[in-house]
C-alpha positions in Angstrom: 28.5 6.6 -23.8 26.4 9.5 -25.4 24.1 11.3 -23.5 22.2 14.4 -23.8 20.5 17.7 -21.0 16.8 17.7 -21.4 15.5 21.9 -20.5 12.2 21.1 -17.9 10.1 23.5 -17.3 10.0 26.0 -14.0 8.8 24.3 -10.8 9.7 21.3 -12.2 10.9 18.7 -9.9 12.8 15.1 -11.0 12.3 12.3 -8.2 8.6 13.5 -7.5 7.8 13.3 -11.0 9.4 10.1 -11.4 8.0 8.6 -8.2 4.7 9.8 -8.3 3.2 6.7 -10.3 3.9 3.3 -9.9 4.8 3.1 -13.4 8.4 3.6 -12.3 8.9 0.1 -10.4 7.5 -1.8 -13.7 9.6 -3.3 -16.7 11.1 -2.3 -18.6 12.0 0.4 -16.3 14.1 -0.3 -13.0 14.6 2.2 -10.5 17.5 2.9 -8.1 16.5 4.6 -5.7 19.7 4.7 -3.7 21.4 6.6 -6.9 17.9 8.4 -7.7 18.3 7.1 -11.0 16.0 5.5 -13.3 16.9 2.9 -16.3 15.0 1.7 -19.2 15.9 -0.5 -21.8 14.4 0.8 -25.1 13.9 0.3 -28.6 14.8 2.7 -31.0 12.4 3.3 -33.8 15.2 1.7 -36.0 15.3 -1.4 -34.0 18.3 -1.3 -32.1 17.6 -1.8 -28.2 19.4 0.1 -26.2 19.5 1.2 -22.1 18.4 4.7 -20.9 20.2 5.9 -17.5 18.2 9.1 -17.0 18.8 11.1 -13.7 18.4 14.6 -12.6 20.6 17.6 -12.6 21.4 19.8 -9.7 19.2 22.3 -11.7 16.2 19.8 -12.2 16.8 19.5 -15.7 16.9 15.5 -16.9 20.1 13.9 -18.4 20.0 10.9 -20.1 23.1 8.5 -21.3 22.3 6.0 -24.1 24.0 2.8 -23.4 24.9 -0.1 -26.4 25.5 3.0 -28.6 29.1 3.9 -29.4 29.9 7.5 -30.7 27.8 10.2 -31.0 24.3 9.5 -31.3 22.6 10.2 -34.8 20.2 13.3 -35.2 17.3 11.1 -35.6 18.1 8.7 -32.1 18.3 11.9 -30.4 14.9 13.6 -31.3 14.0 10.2 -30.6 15.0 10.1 -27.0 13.8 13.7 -26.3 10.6 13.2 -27.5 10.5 10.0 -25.4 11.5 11.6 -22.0 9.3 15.0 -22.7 6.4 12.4 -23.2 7.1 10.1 -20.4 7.6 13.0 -17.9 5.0 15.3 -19.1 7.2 18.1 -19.6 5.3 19.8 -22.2 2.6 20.3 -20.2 1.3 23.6 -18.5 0.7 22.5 -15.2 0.2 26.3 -13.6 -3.8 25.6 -13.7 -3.5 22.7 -11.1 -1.1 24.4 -9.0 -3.2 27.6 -9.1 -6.3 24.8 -7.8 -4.4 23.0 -5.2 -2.9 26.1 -3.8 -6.7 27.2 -3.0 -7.3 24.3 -0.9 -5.3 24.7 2.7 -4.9 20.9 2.6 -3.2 20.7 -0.7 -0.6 23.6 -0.4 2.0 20.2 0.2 1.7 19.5 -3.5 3.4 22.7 -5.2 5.7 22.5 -2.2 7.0 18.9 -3.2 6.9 19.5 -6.8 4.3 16.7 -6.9 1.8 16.2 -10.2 3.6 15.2 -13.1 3.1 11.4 -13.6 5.3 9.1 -15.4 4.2 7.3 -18.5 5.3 5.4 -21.2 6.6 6.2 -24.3 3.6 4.8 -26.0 -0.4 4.6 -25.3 -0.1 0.7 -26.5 2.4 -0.4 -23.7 0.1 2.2 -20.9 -2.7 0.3 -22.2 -0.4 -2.6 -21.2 0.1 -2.1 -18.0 -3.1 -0.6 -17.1 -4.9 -3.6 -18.1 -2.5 -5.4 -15.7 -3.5 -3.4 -12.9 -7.2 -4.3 -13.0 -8.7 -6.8 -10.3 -5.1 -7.9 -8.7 -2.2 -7.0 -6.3 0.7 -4.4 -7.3 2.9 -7.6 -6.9 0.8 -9.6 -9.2 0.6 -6.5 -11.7 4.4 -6.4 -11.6 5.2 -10.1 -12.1 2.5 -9.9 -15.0 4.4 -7.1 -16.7 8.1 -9.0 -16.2 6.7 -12.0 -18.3 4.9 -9.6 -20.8 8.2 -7.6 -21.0 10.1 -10.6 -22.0 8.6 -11.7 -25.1 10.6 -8.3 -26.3 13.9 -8.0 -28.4 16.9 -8.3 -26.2 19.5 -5.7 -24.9 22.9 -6.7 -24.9 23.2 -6.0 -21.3 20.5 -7.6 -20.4 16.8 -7.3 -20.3 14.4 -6.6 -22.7 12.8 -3.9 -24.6 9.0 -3.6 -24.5 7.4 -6.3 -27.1 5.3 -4.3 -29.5 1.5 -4.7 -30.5 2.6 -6.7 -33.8 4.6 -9.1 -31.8 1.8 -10.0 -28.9 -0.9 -9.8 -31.7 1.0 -12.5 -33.5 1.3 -15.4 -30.8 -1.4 -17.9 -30.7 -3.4 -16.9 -27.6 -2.9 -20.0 -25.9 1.4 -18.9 -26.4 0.8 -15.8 -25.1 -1.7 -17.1 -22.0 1.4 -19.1 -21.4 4.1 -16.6 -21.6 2.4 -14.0 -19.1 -0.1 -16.0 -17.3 -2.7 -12.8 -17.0 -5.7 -15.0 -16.7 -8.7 -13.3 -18.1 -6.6 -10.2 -19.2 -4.5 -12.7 -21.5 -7.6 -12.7 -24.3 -7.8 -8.8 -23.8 -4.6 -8.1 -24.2 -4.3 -10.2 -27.5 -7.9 -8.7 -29.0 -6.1 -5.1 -28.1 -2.9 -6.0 -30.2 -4.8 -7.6 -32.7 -7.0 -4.3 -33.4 -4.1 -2.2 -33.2 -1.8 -4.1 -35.4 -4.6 -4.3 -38.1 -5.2 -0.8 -38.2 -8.3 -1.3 -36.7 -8.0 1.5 -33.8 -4.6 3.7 -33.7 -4.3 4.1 -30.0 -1.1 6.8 -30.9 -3.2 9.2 -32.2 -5.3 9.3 -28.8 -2.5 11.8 -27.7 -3.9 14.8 -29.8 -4.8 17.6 -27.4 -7.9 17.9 -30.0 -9.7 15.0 -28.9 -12.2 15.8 -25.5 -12.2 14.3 -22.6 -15.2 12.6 -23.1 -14.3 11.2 -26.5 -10.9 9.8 -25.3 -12.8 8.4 -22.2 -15.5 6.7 -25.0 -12.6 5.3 -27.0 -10.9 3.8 -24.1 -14.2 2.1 -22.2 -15.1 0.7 -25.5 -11.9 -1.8 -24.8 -12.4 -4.8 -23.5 -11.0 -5.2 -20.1 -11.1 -0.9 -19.6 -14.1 -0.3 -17.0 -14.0 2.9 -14.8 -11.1 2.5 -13.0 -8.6 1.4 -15.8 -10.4 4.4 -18.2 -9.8 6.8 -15.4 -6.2 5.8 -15.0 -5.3 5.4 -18.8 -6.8 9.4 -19.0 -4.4 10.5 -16.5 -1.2 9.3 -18.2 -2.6 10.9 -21.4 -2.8 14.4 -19.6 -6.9 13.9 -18.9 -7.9 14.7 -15.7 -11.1 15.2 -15.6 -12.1 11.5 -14.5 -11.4 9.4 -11.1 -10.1 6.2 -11.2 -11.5 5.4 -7.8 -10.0 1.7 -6.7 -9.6 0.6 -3.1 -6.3 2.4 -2.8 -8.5 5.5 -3.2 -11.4 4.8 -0.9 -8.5 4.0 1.5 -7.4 7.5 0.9 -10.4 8.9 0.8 -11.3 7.3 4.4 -8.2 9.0 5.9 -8.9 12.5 4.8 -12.1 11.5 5.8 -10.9 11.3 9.8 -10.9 7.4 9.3 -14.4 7.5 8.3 -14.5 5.1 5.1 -17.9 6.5 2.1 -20.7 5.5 2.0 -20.1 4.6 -1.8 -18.0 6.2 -4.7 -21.0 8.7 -5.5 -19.6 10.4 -1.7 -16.0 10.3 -3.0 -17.2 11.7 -6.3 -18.8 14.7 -4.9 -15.5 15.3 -2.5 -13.3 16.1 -6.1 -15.8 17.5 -7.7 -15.2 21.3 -6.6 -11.4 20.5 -8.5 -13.2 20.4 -12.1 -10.6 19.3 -14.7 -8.2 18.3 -12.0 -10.3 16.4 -9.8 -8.6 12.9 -10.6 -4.8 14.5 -10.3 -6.2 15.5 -6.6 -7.4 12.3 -6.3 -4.0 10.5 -7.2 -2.2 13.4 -5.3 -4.3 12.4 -1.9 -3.0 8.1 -2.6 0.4 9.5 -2.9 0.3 12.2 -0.2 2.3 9.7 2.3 5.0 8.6 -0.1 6.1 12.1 -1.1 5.8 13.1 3.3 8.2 9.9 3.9 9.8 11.0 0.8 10.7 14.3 1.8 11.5 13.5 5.4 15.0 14.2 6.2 
C-alpha cells in the first residue's frame, strides 16, 4: 500500500485540526478515534476510487496510505493527494495573525496551547457546499444521516463505501430521484438547482478559492444561493479561509451564554459586538468558543 509524509507547518497540531469541525464525523470520511486516524474514500481525478488512511506523525507531520492502489503511486495521484490534504487541513495557511489575536485575550491563551484553529474541509467547495446546506434548520444527527444517503449515490470503492457523488451526477437525477435517494426535504430542490448551475457552467464554485476574491464578494456569491442565509454563508467562509463573518446558530448563542456567566443575548446584534474587537478573525473566535469544551475533554488526561 503506497503512502506518502505530508511537511505541516510549525505549531501545527494533527487531532485538533482534525477534530475541530464536525466535518470529520460526515461521509465520506470516518473517524477512529481510538487509532486517531481518519479515512476517506476518494476519487481520483482519473476516476479510480480509492481509501485515504491519514494519521499523524510523532512530529505532527500527516501520512497518508492510499488503499485499492497497488505499486507505487503515479506522479500525478500523488500531487493529487497532497494537494487534497494541504487543502482539507489548511496547511498552507499563515495562521501567526490569529494566534498573535487570541494570545491578546487572557481567555483565549487555551487556543495556541491546544493547537486549535485549523478546520477541516473538503477537497472541494461543491461537496462543502454539500454539507453546509445539510446543516441548515436540523439536528447534527439529521445532517449526518442526510449526508450518508447523499454520499451513496457516488462510485463505489472496492472495500466498501463510496466516493463523494459529483455535481454532474446529482445535477443529472430527476429531482423527484434525488428527493428520494437523500430525503433532505426542502434542501433536496437546492441542492439540485446548485448542481445544475455548476454542472452547466453557470457559476464555478472552484474558483471561489482564489485568495483574490474579498471577503465581501465571496460572502455575495455564496448568499446569492438558494438555501445559503447567514448562518450557512458564515460557515461556508470559514472552510474557505474567510473569517471575517459569524455563523451565529444556536450552538453559538449557547456558547455565547456561557462565556456570558450563563446569561443568554439579548439578540445576535449583542453577540456581534462581543467578536467584533477580533476583526478578521472574529468568526474563528467564534467557532474556537463552540469548540472550547471538546478540545478541554480532549486534552484531559
Amino acid at each position: 500500500m503506497p503512502s506518502l509524509v505530508i511537511p505541516t507547518p510549525p505549531g501545527f497540531r494533527f487531532w485538533p485540526s482534525l477534530t475541530g469541525h464536525g466535518w470529520c464525523d460526515l461521509l465520506p470520511y470516518t473517524l477512529d478515534e481510538a487509532a486517531r486516524t481518519l479515512y476517506r474514500v476518494h476519487q481520483f481525478n482519473d476516476g479510480a476510487v480509492v481509501r485515504l488512511v491519514i494519521s499523524g506523525t510523532p512530529e505532527q507531520h500527516i501520512t497518508v496510505a492510499v488503499e485499492g492502489v497497488r505499486g507505487k503511486l503515479s506522479a500525478a495521484r500523488e500531487a493529487e493527494v497532497e494537494a487534497v490534504i494541504r487543502w482539507c487541513f489548511d496547511l498552507d495557511r499563515d495562521m501567526s495573525g490569529f494566534y498573535a489575536v487570541v494570545a491578546a485575550h487572557p481567555r483565549y491563551q487555551w487556543v495556541a496551547q491546544v493547537g486549535a484553529g485549523r478546520l477541516l474541509s473538503s477537497p472541494t467547495v461543491w461537496e462543502d457546499l454539500a454539507k453546509t446546506l445539510m446543516t441548515t434548520n436540523t439536528t447534527w444527527n439529521m445532517t449526518q444521516q442526510m449526508v450518508a444517503r447523499l454520499t451513496a449515490l457516488g462510485d463505489p470503492y472496492a472495500g466498501g463505501g463510496q466516493a463523494f457523488p459529483p455535481p454532474e451526477r446529482i445535477a443529472s437525477l430527476p429531482l423527484d430521484a434525488l428527493n428520494t435517494a437523500i430525503r433532505a426535504g426542502y434542501r433536496g430542490a437546492y441542492l439540485h438547482e446548485l448542481a445544475q448551475r455548476i454542472h452547466s457552467g453557470e457559476i464555478d464554485v472552484e474558483s471561489w478559492r482564489d485568495p483574490a476574491i474579498s471577503s465581501p464578494d465571496l460572502y455575495k456569491r455564496i448568499k446569492a444561493l438558494k438555501g445559503f442565509g447567514d448562518y450557512a454563508a458564515g460557515n461556508l467562509m470559514r472552510l474557505m479561509g474567510h473569517f471575517d463573518r459569524l455563523a451565529t446558530d444556536t450552538e453559538c448563542r449557547a456558547a455565547y451564554a456561557a462565556l456570558n456567566g450563563g446569561q443568554p443575548a439579548s439578540n445576535d446584534a449583542e453577540i456581534a459586538a462581543y467578536y467584533e474587537p477580533f476583526g478578521a478573525w472574529r468568526g474563528l473566535v467564534q467557532w474556537m468558543d463552540v469548540m472550547e469544551s471538546w478540545f478541554a475533554e480532549m486534552e484531559s488526561p
